[in-house]
PDB file of N, CA, C and O in Angstrom:
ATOM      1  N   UNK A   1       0.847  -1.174   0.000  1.00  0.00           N
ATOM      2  CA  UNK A   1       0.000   0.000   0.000  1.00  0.00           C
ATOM      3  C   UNK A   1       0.892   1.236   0.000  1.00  0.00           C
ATOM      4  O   UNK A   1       1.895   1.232   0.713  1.00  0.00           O
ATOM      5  N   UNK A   2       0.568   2.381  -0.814  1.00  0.00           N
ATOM      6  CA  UNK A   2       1.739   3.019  -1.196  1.00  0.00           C
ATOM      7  C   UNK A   2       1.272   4.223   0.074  1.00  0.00           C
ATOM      8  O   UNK A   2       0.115   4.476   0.408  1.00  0.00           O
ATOM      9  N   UNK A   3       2.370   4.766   0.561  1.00  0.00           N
ATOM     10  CA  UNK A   3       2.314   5.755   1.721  1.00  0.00           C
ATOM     11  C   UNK A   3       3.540   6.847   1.171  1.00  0.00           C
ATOM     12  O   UNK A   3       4.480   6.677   0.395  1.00  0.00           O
ATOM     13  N   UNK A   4       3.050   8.091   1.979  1.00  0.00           N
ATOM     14  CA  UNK A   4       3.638   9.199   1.910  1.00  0.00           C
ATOM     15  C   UNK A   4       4.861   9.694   3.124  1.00  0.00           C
ATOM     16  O   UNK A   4       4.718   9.957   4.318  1.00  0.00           O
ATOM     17  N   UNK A   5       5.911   9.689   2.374  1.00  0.00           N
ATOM     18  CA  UNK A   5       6.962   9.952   3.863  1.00  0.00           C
ATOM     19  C   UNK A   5       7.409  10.952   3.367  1.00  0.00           C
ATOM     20  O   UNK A   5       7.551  11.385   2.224  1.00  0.00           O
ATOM     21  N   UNK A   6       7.794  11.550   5.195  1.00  0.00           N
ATOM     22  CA  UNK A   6       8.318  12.910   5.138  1.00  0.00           C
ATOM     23  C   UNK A   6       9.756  12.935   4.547  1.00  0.00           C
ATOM     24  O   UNK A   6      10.183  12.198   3.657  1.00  0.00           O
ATOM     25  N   UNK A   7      10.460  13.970   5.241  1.00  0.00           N
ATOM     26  CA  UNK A   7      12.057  13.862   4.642  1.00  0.00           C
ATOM     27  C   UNK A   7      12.340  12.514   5.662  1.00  0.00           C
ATOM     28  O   UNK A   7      11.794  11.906   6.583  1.00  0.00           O
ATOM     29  N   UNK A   8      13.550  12.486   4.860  1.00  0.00           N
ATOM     30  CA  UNK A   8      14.201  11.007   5.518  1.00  0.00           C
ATOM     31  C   UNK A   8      15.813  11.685   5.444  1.00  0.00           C
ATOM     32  O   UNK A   8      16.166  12.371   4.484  1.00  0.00           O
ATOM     33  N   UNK A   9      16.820  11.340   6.748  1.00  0.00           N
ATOM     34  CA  UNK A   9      18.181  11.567   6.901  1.00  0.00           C
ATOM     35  C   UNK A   9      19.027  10.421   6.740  1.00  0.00           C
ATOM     36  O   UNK A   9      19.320  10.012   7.863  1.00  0.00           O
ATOM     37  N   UNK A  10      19.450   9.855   6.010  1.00  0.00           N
ATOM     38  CA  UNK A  10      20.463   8.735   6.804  1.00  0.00           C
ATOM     39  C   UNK A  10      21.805   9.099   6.491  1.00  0.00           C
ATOM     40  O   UNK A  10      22.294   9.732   5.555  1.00  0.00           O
ATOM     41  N   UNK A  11      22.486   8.305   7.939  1.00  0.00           N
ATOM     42  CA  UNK A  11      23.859   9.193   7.828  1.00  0.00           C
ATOM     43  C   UNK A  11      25.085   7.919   7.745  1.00  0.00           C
ATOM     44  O   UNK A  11      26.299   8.050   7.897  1.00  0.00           O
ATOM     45  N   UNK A  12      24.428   6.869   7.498  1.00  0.00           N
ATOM     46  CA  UNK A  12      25.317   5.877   7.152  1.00  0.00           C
ATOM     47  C   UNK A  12      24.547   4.577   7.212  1.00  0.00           C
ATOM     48  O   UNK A  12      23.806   4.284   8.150  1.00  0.00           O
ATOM     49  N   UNK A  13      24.803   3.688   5.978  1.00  0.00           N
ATOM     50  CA  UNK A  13      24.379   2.320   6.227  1.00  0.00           C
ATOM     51  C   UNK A  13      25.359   1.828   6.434  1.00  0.00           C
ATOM     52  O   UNK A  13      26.345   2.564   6.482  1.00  0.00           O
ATOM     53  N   UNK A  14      25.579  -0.037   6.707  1.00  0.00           N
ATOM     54  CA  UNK A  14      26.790  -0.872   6.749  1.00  0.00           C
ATOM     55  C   UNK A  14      27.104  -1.494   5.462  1.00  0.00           C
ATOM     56  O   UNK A  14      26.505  -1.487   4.386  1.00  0.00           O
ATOM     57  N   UNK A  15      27.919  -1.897   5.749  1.00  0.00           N
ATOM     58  CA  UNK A  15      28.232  -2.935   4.224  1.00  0.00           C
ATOM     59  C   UNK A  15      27.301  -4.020   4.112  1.00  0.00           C
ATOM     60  O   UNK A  15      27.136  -4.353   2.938  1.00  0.00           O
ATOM     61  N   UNK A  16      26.751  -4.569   4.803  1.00  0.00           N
ATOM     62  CA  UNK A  16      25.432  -5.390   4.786  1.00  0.00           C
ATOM     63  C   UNK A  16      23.923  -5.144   4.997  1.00  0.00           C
ATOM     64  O   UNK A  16      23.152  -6.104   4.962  1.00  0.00           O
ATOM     65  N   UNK A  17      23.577  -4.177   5.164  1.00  0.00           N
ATOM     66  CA  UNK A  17      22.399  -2.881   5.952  1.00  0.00           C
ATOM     67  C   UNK A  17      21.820  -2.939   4.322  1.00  0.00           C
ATOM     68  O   UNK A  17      22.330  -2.998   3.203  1.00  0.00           O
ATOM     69  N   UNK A  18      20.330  -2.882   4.949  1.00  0.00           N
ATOM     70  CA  UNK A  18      19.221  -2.826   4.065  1.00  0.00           C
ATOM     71  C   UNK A  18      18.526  -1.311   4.030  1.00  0.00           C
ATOM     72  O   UNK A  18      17.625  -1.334   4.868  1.00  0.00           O
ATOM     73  N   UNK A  19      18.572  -0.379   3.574  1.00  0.00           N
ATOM     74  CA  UNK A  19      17.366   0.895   3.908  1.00  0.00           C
ATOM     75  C   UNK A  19      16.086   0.249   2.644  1.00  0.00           C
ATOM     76  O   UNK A  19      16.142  -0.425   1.616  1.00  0.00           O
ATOM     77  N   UNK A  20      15.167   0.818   3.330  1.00  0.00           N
ATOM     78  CA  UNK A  20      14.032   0.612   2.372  1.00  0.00           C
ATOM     79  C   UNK A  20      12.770   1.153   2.904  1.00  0.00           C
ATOM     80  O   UNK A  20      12.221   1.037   4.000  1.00  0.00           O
ATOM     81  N   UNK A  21      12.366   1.978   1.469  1.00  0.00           N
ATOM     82  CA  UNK A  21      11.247   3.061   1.813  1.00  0.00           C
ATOM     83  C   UNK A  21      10.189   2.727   0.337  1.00  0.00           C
ATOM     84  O   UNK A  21      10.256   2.797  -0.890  1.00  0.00           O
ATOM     85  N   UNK A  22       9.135   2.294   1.524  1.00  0.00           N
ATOM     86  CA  UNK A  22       7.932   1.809   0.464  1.00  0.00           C
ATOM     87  C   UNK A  22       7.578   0.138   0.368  1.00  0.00           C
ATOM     88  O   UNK A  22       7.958  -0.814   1.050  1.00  0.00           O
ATOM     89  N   UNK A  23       6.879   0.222  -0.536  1.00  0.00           N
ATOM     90  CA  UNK A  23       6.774  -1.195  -1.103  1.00  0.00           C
ATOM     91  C   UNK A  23       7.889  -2.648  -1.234  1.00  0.00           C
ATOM     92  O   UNK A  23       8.630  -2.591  -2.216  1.00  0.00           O
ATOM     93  N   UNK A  24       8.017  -3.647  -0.521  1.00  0.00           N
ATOM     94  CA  UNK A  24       9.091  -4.269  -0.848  1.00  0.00           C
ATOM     95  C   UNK A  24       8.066  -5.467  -0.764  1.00  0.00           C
ATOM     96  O   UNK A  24       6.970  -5.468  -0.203  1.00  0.00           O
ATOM     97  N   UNK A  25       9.029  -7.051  -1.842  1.00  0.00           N
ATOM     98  CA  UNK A  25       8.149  -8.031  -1.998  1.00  0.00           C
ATOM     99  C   UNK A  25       9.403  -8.792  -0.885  1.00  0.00           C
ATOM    100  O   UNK A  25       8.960  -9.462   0.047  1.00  0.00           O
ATOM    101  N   UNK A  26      10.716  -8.671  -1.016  1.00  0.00           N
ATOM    102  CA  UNK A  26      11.524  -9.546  -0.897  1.00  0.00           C
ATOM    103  C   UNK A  26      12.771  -8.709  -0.341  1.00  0.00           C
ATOM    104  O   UNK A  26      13.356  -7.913  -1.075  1.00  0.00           O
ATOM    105  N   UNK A  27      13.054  -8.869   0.647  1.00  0.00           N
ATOM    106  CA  UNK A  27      14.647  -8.001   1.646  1.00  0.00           C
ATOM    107  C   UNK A  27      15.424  -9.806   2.139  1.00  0.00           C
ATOM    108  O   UNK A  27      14.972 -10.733   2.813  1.00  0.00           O
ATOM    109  N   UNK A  28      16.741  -9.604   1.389  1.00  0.00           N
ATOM    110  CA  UNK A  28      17.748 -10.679   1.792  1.00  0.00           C
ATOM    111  C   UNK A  28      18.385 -10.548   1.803  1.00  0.00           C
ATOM    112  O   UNK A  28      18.682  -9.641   1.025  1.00  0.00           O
ATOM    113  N   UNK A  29      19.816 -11.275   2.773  1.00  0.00           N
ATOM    114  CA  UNK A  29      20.913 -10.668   3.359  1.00  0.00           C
ATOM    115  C   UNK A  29      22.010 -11.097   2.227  1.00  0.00           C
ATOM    116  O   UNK A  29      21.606 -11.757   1.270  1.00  0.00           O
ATOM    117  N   UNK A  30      23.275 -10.767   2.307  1.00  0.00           N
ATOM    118  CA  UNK A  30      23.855 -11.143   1.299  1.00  0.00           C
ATOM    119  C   UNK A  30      25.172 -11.572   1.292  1.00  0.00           C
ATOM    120  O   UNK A  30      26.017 -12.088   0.560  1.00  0.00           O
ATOM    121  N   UNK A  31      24.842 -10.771   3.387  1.00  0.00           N
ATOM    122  CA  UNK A  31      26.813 -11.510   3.877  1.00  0.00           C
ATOM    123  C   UNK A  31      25.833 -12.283   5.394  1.00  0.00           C
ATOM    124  O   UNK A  31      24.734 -12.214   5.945  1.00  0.00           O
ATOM    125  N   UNK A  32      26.966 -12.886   5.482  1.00  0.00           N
ATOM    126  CA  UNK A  32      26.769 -13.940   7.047  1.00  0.00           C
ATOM    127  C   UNK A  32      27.865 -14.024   7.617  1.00  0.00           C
ATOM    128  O   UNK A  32      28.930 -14.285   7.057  1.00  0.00           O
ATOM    129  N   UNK A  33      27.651 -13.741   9.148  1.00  0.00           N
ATOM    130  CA  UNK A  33      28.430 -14.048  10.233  1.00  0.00           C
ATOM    131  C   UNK A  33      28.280 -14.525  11.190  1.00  0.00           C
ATOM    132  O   UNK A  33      27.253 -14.711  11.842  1.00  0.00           O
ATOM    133  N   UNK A  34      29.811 -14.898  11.464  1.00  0.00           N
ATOM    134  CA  UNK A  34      29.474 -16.274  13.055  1.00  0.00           C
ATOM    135  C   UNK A  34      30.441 -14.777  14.346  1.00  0.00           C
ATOM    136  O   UNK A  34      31.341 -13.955  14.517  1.00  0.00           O
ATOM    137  N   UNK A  35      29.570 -15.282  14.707  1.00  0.00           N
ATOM    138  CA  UNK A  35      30.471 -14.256  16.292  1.00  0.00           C
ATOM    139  C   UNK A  35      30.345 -14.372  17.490  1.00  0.00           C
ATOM    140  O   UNK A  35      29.327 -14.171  18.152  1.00  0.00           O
ATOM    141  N   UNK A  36      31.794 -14.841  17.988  1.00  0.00           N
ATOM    142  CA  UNK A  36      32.303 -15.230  19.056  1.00  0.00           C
ATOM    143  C   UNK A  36      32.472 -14.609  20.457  1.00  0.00           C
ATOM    144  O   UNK A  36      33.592 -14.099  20.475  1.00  0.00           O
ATOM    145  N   UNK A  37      31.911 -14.445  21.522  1.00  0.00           N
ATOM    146  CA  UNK A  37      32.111 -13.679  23.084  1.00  0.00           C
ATOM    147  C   UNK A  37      31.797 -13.857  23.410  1.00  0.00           C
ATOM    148  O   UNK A  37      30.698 -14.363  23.183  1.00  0.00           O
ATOM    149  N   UNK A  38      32.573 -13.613  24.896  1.00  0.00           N
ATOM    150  CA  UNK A  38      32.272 -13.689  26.480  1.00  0.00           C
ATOM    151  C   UNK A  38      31.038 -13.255  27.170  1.00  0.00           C
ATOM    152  O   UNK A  38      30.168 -12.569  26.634  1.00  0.00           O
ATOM    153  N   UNK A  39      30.996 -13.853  28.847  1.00  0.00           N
ATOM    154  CA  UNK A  39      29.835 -13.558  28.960  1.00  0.00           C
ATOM    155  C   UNK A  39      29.438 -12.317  29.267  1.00  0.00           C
ATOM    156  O   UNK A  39      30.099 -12.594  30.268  1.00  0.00           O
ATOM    157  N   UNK A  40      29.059 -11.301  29.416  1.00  0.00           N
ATOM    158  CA  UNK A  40      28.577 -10.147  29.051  1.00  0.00           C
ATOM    159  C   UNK A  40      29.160  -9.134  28.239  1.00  0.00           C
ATOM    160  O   UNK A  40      29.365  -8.006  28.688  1.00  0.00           O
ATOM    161  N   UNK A  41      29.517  -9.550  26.761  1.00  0.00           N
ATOM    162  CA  UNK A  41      30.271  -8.850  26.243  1.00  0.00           C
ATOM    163  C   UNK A  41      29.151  -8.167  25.691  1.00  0.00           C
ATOM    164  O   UNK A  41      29.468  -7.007  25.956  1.00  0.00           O
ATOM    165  N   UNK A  42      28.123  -8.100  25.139  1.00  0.00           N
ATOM    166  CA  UNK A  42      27.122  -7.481  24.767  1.00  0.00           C
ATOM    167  C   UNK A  42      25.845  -6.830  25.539  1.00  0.00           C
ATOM    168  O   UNK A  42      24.682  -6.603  25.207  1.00  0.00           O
ATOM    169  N   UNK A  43      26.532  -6.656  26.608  1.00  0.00           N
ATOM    170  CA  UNK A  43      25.305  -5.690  27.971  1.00  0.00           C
ATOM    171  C   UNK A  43      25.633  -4.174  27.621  1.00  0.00           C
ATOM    172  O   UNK A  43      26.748  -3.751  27.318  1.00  0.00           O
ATOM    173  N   UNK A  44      24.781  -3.636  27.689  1.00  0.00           N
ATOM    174  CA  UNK A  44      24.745  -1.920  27.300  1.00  0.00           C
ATOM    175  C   UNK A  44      23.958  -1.195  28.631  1.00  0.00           C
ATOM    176  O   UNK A  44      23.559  -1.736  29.662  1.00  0.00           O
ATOM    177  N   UNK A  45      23.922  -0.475  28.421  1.00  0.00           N
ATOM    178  CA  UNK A  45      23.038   0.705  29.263  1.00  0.00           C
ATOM    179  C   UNK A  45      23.906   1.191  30.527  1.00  0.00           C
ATOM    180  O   UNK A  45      25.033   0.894  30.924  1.00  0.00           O
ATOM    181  N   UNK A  46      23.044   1.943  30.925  1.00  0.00           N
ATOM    182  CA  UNK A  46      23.573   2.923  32.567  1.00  0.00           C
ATOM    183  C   UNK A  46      24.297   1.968  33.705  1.00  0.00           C
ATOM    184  O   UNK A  46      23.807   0.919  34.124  1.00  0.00           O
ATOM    185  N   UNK A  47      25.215   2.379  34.009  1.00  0.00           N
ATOM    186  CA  UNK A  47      25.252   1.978  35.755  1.00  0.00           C
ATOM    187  C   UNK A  47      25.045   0.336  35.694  1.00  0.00           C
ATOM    188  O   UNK A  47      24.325  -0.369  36.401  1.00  0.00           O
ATOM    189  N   UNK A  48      26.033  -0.072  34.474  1.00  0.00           N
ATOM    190  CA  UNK A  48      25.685  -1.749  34.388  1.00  0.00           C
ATOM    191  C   UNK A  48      27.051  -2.312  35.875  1.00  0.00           C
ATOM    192  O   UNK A  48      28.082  -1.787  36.295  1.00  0.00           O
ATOM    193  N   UNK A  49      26.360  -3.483  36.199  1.00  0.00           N
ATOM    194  CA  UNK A  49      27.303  -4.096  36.729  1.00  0.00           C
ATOM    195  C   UNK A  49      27.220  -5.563  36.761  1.00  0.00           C
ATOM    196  O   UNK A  49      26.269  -6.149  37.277  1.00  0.00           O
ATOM    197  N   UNK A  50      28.447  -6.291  36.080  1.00  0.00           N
ATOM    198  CA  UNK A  50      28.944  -7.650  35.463  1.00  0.00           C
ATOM    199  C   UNK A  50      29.314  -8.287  36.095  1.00  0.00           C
ATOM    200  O   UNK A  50      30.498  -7.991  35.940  1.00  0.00           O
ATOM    201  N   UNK A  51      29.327  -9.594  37.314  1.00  0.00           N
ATOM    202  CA  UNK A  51      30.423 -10.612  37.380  1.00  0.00           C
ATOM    203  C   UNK A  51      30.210 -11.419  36.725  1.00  0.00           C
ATOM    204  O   UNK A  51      29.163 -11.981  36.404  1.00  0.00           O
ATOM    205  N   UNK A  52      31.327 -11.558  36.437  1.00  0.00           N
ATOM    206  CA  UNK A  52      31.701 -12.742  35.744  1.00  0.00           C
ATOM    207  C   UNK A  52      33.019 -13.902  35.977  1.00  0.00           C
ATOM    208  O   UNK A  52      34.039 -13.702  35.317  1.00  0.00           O
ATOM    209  N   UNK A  53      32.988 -14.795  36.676  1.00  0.00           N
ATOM    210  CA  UNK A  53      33.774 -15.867  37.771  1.00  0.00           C
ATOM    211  C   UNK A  53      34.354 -16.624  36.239  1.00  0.00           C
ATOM    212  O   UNK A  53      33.677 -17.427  35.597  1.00  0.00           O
ATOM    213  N   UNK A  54      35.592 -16.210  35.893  1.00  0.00           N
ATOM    214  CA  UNK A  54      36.153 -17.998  35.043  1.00  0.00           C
ATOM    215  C   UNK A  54      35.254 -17.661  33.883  1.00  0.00           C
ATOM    216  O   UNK A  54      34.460 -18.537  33.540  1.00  0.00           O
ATOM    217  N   UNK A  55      35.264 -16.362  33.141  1.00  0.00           N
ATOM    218  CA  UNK A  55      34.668 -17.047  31.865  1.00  0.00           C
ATOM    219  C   UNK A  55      35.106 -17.208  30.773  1.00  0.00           C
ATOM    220  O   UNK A  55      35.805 -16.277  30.372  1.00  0.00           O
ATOM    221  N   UNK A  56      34.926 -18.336  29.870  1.00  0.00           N
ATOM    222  CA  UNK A  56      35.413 -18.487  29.061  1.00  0.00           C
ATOM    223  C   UNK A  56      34.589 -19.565  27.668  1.00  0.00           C
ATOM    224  O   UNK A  56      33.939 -20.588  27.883  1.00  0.00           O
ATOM    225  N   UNK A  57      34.914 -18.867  26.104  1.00  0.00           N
ATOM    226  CA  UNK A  57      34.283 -18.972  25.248  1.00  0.00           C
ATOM    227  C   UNK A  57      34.704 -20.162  24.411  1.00  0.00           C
ATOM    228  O   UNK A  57      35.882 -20.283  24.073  1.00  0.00           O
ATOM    229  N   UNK A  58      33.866 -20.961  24.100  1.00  0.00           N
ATOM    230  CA  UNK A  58      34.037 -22.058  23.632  1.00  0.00           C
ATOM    231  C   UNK A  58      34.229 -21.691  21.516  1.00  0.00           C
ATOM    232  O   UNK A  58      33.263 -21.496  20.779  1.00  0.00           O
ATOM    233  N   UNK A  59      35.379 -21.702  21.163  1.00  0.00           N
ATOM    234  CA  UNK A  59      35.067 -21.389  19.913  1.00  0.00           C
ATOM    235  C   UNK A  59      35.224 -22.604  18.996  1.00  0.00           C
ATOM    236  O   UNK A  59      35.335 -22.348  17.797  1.00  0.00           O
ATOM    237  N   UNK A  60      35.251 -23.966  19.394  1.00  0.00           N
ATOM    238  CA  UNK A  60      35.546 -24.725  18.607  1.00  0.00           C
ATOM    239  C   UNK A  60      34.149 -25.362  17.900  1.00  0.00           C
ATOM    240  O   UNK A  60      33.317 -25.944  18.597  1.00  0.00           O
ATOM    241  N   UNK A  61      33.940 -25.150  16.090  1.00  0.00           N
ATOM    242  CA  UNK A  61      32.847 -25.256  15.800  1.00  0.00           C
ATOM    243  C   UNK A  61      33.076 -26.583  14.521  1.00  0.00           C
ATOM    244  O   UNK A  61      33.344 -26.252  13.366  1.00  0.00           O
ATOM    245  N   UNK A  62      32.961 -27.754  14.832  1.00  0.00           N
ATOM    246  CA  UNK A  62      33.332 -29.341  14.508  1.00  0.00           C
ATOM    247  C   UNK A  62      32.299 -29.200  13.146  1.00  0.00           C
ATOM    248  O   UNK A  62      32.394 -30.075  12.285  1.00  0.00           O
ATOM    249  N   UNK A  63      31.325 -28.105  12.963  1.00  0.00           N
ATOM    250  CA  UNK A  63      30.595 -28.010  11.246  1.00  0.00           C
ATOM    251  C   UNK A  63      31.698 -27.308  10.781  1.00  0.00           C
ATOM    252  O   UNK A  63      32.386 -26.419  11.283  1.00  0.00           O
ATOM    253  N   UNK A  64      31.729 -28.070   9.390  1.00  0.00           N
ATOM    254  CA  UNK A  64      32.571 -27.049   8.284  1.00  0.00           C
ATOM    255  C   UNK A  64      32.106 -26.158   7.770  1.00  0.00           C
ATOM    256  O   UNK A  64      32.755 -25.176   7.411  1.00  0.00           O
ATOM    257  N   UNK A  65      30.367 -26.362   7.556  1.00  0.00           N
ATOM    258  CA  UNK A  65      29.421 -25.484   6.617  1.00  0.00           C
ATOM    259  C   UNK A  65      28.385 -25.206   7.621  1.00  0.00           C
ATOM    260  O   UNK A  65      27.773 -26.074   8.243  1.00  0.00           O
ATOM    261  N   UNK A  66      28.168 -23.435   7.783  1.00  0.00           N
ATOM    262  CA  UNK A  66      26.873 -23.698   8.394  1.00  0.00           C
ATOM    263  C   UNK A  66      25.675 -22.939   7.590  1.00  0.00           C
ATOM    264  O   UNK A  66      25.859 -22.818   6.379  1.00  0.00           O
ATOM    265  N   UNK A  67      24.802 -22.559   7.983  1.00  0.00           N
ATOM    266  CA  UNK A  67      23.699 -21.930   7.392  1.00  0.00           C
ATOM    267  C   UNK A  67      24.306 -20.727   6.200  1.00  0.00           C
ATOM    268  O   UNK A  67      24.634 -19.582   6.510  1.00  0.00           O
ATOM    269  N   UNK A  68      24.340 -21.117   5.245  1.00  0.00           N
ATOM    270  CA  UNK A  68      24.973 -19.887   4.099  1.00  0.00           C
ATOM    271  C   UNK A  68      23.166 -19.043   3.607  1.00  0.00           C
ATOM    272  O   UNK A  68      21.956 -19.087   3.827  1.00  0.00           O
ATOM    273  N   UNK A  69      24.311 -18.314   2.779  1.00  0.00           N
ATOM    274  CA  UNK A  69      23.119 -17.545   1.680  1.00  0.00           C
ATOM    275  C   UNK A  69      23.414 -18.061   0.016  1.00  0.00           C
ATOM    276  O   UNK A  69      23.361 -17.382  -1.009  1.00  0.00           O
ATOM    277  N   UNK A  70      23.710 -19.388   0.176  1.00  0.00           N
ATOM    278  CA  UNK A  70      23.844 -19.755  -1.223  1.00  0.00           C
ATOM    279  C   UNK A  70      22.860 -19.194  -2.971  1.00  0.00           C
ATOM    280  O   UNK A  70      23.304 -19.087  -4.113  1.00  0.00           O
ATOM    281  N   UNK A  71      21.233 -18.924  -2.331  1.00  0.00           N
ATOM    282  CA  UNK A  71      20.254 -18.678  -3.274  1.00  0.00           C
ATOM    283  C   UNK A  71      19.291 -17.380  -2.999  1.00  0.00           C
ATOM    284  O   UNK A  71      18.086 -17.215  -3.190  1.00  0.00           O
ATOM    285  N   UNK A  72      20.295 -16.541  -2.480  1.00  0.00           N
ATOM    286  CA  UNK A  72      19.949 -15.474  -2.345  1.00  0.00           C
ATOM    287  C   UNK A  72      20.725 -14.630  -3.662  1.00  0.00           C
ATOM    288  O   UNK A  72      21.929 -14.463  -3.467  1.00  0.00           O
ATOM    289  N   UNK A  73      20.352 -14.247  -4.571  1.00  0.00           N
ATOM    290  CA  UNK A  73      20.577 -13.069  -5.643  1.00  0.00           C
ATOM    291  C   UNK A  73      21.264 -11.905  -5.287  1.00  0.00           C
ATOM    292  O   UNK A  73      21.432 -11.010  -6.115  1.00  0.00           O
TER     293      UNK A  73
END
């Protein structure tokens, strides 16, 4: 359904980042990643506070192939 947008700013996409304004049938990714960390390596906000006793990340991954984007265009 077609809609009316105001101004739009963007001040950076990524090398993998989708923008899209309007109508879309089909949005697919076109890179893939595996990513590896500790335990609260990804906590954000105010006045955080972490223990963390002995931690440690298991990176050994015994698949050779995992979920690709083989038939994505």
């Amino acid at each position: 359904m077609p809609a009316i947008v105001g101004a739009v700013q963007v001040i950076s996409i990524g090398s993998s980042g989708v923008f899209n304004i309007g109508d879309v049938y089909k949005i697919m990714p076109v890179s893939t990643a595996k990513t590896f960390s500790g335990a609260g390596s990804f906590n954000t906000g105010d006045s955080m506070q972490v223990y963390n006793n002995q931690s440690s990340t298991n990176t050994f991954d015994q698949d050779s192939v995992d979920q690709g984007n083989y038939f994505n265009a």
